[in-house]
Steps between C-alpha positions, in 0.01 A plus 500: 500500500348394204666226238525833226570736748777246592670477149412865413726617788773189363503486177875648460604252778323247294660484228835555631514221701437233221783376274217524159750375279564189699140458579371503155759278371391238715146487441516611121533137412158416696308709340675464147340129534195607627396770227568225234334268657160750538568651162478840644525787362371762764594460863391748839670525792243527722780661790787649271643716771778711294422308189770289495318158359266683265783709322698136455182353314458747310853501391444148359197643279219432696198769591590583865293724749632518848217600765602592917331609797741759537528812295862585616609111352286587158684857449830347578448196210347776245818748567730211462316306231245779307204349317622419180232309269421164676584620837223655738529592889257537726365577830312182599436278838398139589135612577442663162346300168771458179328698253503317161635170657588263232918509586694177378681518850414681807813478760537613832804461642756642807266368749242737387230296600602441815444883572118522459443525842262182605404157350241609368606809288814227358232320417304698317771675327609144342116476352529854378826453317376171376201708328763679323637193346409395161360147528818272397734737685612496779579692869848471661524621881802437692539594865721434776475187670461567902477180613871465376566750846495381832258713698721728740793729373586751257717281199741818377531430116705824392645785562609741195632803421305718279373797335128538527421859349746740628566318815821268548332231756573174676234274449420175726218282422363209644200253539346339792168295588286571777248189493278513205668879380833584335636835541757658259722704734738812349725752656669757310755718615583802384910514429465914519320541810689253787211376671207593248297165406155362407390155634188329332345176603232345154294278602410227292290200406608125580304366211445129429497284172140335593283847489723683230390162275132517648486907440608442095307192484225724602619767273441259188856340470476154384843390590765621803836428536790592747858546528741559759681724286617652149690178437185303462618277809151344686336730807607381853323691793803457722790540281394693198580892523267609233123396417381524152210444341421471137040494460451403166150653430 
């Protein structure tokens, strides 16, 4: 299946299983500091899935436009959100050119980037968002960190109770790593139908610090820097959950 095909079929499930509130309140501060620092005034999320970043931006007066592979993940953040003025949705993947460019901040986060399929395509999707990037800004990707995982088991992170449409479902998600691959691993259970469930298996990219710099060095950015986290704290391969990246181009 297909990475859209994948969230078209989950976007409900989605967005139910993330506490949003919690989420945003964590990393708000990071990119507080960071938009002051760049100046911005216009930011894309290159991966916006339901919208959730790009609706918070634009809340603190910025020009936002949220783009996704997935139409399903676009209609869901223009329902919830609409397109007031400043705020723009659209249908976009990693293989297709940023019309206009010339964003303060480009940011791809929720381990976007680690869904592009191969090396290669990650790769070239970091040059392609850094051609959207006004020189002096700046492009933020964060992504999980597999070589946090030992290689072998499924690590069981939650299990919820939810709404996701009409549905009342039991969600349990976890995350394993399969040599150089990560797979994001779901089952949902239906609470009306005993015995009714969907299982899904993501794959996803193990990326490394050394090409991600080499890709936006490539892509024009004249300074790279990474974080283990929203805190700020210093990148450790073994230890650190997240990988971010901030490409100054």
């Amino acid at each position: 299946m297909s990475t859209a095909r994948s969230f078209d079929d989950l976007t409900g499930i989605y967005e139910a299983m993330i506490d949003w509130p919690k989420r945003l309140a964590n990393e708000e501060p990071f990119y507080r500091r960071l938009f002051a620092r760049f100046g911005a005034r216009s930011v894309l999320d290159a991966a916006c899935g339901t919208g959730r970043h790009a609706a918070m931006f634009h809340s603190w007066g910025l020009r936002a436009e949220g783009a996704d592979i997935s139409p399903a993940m676009i209609a869901r953040a223009r329902a919830e959100f609409g397109e007031p003025a400043g705020l723009s949705w659209t249908v976009r993947g990693f293989g297709d050119p940023i019309p206009g460019g010339g964003f303060d901040i480009v940011v791809c986060v929720g381990n976007s980037l680690a869904l592009a399929g191969e090396l290669a395509g990650a790769e070239q999707a970091v040059r392609r968002m850094l051609a959207g990037v006004r020189p002096g800004g700046a492009l933020v990707v964060q992504i999980l960190n597999l070589w946090h995982l030992p290689d072998g088991p499924c690590q069981w992170q939650k299990c919820k109770r939810a709404t996701a449409g009409r549905r009342e479902v039991l969600i349990v998600k976890g995350v394993h790593r399969s040599g150089a691959a990560g797979y994001v691993d779901l089952v949902v259970a239906d609470l009306a139908e005993p015995g009714k469930m969907q299982t899904d298996s993501i794959r996803f990219l193990g990326l490394e610090a050394d090409p991600l710099q080499a890709a936006a060095q490539r892509g024009g950015a004249r300074a790279v820097e990474f974080f283990g986290g929203y805190q700020g704290q210093a990148y450790d391969r073994q230890a650190s959950t997240d990988l971010l990246m901030v490409a100054e181009r």
